[in-house]
N, C-alpha and C positions, 0 to 999 in steps of 0.2 A: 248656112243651114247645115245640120248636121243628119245623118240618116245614120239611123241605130237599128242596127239587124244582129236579131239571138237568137241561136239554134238551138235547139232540146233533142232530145230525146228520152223517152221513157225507157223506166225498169222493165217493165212488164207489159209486152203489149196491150194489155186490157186496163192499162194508166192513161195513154194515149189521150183520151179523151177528158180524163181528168185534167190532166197538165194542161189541155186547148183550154179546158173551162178554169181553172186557176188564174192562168196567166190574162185570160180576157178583161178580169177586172182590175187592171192595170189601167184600162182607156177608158176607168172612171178619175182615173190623177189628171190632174191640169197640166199645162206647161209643154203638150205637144202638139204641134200643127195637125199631126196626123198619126194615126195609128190603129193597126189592124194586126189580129193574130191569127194564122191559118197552117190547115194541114201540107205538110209535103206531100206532094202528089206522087213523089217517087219515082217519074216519068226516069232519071236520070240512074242507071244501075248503080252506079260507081258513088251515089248521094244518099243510098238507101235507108242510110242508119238513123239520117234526120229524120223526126216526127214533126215536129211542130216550130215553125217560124213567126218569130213576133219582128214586126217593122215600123218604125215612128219616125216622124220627123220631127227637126226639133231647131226653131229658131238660132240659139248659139248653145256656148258651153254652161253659158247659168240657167240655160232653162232643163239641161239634160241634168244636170246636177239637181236644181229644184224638183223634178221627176224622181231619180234616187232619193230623194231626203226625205220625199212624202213617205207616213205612217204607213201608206198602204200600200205602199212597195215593201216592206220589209215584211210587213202581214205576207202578202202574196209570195215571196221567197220564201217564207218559213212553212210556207203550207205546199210550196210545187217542188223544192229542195228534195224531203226525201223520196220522191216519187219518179226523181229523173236520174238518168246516167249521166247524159253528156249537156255544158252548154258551152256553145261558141259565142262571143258577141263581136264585134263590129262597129266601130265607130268612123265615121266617113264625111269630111267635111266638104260639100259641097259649094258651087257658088248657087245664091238666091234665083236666077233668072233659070236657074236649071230646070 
């Protein structure tokens, strides 16, 4: 299993909310066990910059691929692209019974 974590952050804090509602319609694409996008809560000072974290899980490396390749991934990037500063992503191969 693979667990995919992307960090964002916005240009403008009043994007914020945009880029959560952009990146959400990602977990209309097939080909992930699991997946949620949600605000940094910030609890952590030294993490502050993060705004927004998307997390999926994702059977192997074809279905994370097949998720990239969808039409509406690349929609959803072209529309949350100029609205962010920062992204981190993360890929993290776990075993299944995890």
């Amino acid at each position: 299993m693979i667990r995919h974590i992307v960090f964002f952050s916005a240009r403008e804090k009043e994007d914020v909310e945009a880029v959560r509602t952009g990146l959400l319609t990602l977990g209309k694409i097939p080909h992930s066990r699991f997946f949620e996008v949600t605000l940094n809560t910030k609890v952590d000072p030294l993490s502050d910059e993060i705004d927004v974290v998307v997390y999926a899980e994702f059977e192997d490396e074809t279905a994370l691929a097949a998720y990239k390749a969808h039409p509406l991934y690349a929609k959803t990037t072209s529309q949350v692209r100029p609205l962010r500063e920062l992204r981190y992503s993360a890929d993290v191969v776990v075993a299944a019974s995890v």
